[in-house]
C-alpha positions as MATLAB code, in Angstrom:
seq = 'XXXXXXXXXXXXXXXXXXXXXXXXXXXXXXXXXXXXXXXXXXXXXXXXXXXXXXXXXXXXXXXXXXXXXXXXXXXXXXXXXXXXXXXXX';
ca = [
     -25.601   21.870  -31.114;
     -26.696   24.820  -32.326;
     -28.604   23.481  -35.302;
     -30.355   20.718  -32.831;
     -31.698   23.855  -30.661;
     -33.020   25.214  -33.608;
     -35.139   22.132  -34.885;
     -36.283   21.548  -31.358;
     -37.806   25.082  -31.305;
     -39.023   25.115  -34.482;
     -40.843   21.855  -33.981;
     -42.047   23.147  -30.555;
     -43.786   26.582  -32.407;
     -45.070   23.782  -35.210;
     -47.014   22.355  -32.511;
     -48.415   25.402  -30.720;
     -49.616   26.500  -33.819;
     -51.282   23.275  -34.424;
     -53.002   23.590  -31.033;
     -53.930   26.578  -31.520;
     -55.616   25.693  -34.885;
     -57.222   22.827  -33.394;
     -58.818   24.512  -30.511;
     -60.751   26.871  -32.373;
     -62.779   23.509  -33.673;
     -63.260   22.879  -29.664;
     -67.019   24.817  -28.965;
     -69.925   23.914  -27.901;
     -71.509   24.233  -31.388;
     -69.200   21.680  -32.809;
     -69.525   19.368  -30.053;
     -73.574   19.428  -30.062;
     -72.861   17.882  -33.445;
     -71.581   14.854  -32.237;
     -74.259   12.145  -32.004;
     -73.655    8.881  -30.713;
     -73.268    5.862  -33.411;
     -71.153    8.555  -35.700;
     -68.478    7.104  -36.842;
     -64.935    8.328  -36.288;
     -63.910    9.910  -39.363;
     -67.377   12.132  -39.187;
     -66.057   13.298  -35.783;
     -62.398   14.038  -37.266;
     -64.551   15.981  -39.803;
     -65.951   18.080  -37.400;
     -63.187   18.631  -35.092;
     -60.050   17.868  -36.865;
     -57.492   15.775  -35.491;
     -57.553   14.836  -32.245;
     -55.353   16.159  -29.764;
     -54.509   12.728  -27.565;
     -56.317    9.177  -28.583;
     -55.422    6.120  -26.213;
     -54.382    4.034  -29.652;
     -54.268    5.871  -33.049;
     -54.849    3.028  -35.011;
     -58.040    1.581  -32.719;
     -58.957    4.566  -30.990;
     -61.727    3.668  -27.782;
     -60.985    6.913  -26.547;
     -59.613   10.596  -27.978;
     -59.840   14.085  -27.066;
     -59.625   17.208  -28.917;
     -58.256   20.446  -27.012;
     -56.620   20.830  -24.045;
     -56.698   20.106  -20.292;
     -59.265   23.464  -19.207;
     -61.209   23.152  -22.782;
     -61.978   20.194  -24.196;
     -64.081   17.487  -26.045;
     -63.996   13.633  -25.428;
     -65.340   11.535  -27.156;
     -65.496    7.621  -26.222;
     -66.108    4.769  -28.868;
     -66.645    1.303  -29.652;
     -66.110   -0.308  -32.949;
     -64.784    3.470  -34.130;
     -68.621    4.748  -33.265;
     -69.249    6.928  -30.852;
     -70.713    6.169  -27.475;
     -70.435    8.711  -25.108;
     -68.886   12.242  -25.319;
     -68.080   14.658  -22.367;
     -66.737   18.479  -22.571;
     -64.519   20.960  -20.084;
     -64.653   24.516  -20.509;
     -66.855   25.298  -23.486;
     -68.458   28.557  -23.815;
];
């Protein structure tokens, strides 16, 4: 029992920390580099991985950061078509 509490916090500080890395890819600067017609891995290059994606594998949707600070980006055919922010300085 008390080795499963242990792995569930360390895998619980694994992903803050991965959060945390990621958002500091989530600013304005990075996201006025995202054109539409890029293609998904030149957005993953910018921003890392994303936070949440409706389908990993065919993503039409993903968004990197979290709820208050954010970037989402839409595509078609793994290009982008439209991309929206929350909370960027």
């Amino acid at each position: 029992m008390v080795a499963r509490i242990k792995m569930v916090t360390i895998a619980a500080l694994a992903l803050l920390t991965l959060a945390a890395c990621a958002d500091n890819k989530v600013t304005r600067t990075n996201y006025n580099l995202i054109d539409v017609g890029m293609h998904y891995s030149q957005v993953q290059a910018i921003l890392g991985e994303p936070t949440w994606c409706d389908d990993m594998q065919r993503p039409q949707e993903c968004r990197w950061g979290s709820d208050d600070k954010h970037i989402l980006v839409s595509f078609a055919a793994r290009r982008v078509v439209n991309t929206e922010s929350k909370g960027l300085n």
